[in-house]
C-alpha positions in Angstrom: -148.4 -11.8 92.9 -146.9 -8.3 93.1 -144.0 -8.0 95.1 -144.4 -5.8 98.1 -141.8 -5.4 101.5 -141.4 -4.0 104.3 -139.4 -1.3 105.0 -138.5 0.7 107.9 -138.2 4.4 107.3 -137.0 7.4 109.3 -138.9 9.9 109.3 -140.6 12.7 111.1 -138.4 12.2 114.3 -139.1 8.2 114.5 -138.9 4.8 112.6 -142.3 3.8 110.7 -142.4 0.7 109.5 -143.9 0.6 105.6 -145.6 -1.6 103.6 -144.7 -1.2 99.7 -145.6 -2.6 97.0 -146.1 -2.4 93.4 -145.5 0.3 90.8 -146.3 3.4 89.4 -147.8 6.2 90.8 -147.7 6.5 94.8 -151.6 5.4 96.8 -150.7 6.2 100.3 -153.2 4.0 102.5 -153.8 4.4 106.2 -155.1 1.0 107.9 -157.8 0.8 110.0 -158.1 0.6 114.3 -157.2 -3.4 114.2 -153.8 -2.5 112.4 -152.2 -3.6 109.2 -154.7 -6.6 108.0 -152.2 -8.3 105.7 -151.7 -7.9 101.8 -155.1 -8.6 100.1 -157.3 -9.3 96.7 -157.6 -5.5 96.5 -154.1 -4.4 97.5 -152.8 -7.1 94.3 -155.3 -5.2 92.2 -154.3 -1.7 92.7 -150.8 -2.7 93.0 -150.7 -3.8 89.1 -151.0 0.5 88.5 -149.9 2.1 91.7 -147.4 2.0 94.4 -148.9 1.3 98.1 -147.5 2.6 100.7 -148.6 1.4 104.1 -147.3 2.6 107.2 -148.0 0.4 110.3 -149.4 3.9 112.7 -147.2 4.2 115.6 -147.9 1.6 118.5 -148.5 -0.4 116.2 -146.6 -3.7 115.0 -143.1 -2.9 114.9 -143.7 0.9 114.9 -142.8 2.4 118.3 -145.8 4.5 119.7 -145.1 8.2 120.2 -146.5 9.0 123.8 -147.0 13.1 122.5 -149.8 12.1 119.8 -152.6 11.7 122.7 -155.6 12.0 120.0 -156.0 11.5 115.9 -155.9 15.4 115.4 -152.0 15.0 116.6 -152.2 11.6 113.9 -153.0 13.3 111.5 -150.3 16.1 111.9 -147.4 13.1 112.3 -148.7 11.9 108.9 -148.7 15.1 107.3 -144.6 15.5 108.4 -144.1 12.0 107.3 -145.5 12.9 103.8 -143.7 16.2 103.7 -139.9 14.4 104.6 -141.0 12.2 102.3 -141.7 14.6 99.6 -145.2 12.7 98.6 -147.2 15.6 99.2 -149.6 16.2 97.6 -150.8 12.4 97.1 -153.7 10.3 96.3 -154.5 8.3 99.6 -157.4 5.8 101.2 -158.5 5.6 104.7 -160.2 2.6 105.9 -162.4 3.3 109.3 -160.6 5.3 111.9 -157.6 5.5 109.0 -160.3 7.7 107.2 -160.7 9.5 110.5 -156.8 10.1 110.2 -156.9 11.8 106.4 -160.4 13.5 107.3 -158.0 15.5 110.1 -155.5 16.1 107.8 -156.8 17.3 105.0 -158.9 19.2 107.4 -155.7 21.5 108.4 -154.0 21.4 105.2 -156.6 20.9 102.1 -153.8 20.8 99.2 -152.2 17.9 101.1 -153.9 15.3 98.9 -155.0 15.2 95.5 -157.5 12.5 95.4 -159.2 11.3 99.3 -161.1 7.9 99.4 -162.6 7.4 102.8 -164.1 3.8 103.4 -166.1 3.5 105.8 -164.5 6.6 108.2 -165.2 7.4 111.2 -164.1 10.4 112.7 -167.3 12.8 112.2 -170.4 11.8 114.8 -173.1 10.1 112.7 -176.4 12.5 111.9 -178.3 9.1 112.5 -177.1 6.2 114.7 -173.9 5.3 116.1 -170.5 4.3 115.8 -170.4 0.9 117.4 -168.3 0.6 120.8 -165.3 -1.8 120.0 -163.8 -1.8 123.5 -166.8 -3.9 125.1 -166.6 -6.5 122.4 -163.9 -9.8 122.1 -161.6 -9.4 119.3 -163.0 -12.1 117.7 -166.8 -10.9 117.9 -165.3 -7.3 116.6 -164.1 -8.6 113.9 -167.0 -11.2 112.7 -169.1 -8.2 113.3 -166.9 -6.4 110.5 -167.8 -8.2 107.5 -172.1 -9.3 106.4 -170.4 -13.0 105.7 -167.9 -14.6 107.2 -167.8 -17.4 104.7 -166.3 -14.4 102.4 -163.1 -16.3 101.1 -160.7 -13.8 102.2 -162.2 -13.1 105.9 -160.0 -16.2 107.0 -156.8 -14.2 105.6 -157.4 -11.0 107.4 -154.4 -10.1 109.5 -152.6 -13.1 109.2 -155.1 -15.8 109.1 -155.8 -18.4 111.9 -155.4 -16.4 115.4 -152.2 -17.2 116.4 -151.2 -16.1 120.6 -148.9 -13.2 118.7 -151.4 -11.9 116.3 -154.4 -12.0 119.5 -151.7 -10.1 121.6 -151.0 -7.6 118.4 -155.0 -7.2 118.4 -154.9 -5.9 122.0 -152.1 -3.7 121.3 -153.8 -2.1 119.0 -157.1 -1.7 121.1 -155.2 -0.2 123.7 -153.2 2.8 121.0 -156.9 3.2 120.0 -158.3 3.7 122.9 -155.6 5.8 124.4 -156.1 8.6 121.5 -159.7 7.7 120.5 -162.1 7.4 123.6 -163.2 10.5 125.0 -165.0 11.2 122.5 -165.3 7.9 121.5 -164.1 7.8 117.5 -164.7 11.1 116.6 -163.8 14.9 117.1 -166.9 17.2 117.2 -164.8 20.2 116.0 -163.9 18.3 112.6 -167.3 18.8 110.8 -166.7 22.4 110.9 -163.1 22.5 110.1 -163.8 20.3 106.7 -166.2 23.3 105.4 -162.6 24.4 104.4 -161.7 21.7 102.2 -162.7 22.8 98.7 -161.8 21.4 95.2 -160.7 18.3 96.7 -161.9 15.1 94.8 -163.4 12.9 97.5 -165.1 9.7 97.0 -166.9 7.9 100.2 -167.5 3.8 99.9 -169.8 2.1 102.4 -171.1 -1.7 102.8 -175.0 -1.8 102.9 -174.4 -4.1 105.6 -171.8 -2.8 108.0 -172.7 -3.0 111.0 -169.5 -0.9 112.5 -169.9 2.6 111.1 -173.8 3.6 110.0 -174.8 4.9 107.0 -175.1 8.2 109.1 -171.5 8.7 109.3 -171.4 8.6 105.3 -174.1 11.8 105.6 -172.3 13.5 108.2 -168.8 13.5 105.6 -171.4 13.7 102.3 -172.3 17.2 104.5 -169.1 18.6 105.2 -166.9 17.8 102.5 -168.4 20.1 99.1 -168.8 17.5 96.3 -167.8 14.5 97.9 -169.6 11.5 96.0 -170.7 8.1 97.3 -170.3 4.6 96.0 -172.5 2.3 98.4 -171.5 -1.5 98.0 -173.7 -4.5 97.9 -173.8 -7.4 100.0 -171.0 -5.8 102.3 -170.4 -4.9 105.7 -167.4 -3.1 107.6 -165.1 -4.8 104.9 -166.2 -3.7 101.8 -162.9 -4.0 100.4 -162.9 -8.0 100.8 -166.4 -8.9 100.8 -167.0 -6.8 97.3 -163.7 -6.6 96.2 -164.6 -6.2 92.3 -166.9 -3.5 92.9 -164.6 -1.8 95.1 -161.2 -1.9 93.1 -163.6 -0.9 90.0 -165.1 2.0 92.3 -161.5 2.8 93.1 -159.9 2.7 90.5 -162.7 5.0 88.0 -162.4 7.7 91.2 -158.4 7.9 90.9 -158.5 8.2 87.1 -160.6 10.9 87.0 
């Protein structure tokens, strides 16, 4: 296994607590609304070339929550200090769900700020067909069987810790409450960000979607196809929300050919 730790940095007027691991060339990687899901088959893949960094966002885990971000736009521009104290800018990075949401804003007021953008699965634009399902009505654990096509996939029982411990069910609801606070009204998306992406040009952007997920619909995928120029699209079999663990393979493959190009 590679060796990863966790560090806590400060940075941009706080302390964020980090996930690192790995070596080579930084992969900055923004979790998705559930939080920091544990070190995976995919994180040991990319690790053997790259260094992850993962921050835990703030109200999250052991990273205090900053009451003056109120919605991801303000995210987004917290990130973009953190990568410019930490002098990582530009860098490749990979957003999963509302994390994709979080680089879609960024790159959306800076384009130069990363080099290469994998979104998986982002929200963040409003889908030109269906709709980003509503996780506040849901229990955590119906949210997150509904996240993957399988749950017999091997590594579904390892995601965020394993077996659902009182601590982890109490980290869950943490996390549902920082999301709501800054995603609700609208719920998972900013209208104004389709536009604002028109600016992003030259940037190499790859988008990966489950056929299966049943989180964040295939119209979402369109809406980014639409706004980013030249964004390509890697659709993975037998997948839902977690393509990352339910078609692991396929996905570090996809990854890996995107960030070598």
């Amino acid at each position: 296994m590679a060796n990863w730790n966790e560090e806590t940095v400060k940075v941009a007027g706080t302390e964020l607590v980090v996930i690192k691991g790995g070596s080579g060339k930084p992969l900055f990687i923004f979790h998705d609304e559930l939080g920091y899901p544990g070190w995976m088959q995919w994180n040991e893949a990319l690790a053997k070339e790259r260094t992850l960094l993962i921050p835990l966002q703030p109200g999250f885990g052991r990273s205090p929550r900053l009451d003056w971000i109120r919605n991801y736009r303000d995210l987004g521009g917290f990130y973009a200090m953190v990568l410019r104290e930490m002098k990582l800018d530009p860098v490749d990075v990979i957003g999963f769900s509302a994390g994709g949401f979080i680089a879609a804003e960024m790159v959306a007021s800076d384009p130069q700020i990363f080099s290469h953008m994998v979104l998986v699965a982002p929200m963040g634009l409003k889908p030109t067909e269906g709709e980003i399902t509503d996780i506040f009505p849901l229990t955590i654990r119906s949210y997150l069987r509904a996240t993957v096509a399988d749950t017999a996939t091997p590594e579904f029982g390892k995601i965020y810790g394993g077996e659902m411990t009182p601590q982890q069910f109490e980290a869950f609801e943490d996390a549902r409450a920082e999301t709501a606070r800054i995603g609700w009204e609208p719920y998972m998306h900013n209208p104004s960000l389709t536009y604002l992406l028109r600016g992003v040009k030259n940037l190499p952007t790859l988008l990966v979607w489950g056929q299966r997920d049943a989180i964040v619909p295939k119209g979402c995928i369109d809406a980014y196809r639409r706004a980013i120029v030249g964004a390509t699209v890697v659709e993975l079999a037998n997948a839902g929300h977690r393509a990352e663990i339910e078609n692991s393979s396929e996905f570090v493959r996809a990854v890996k050919t995107f960030l070598a190009a």
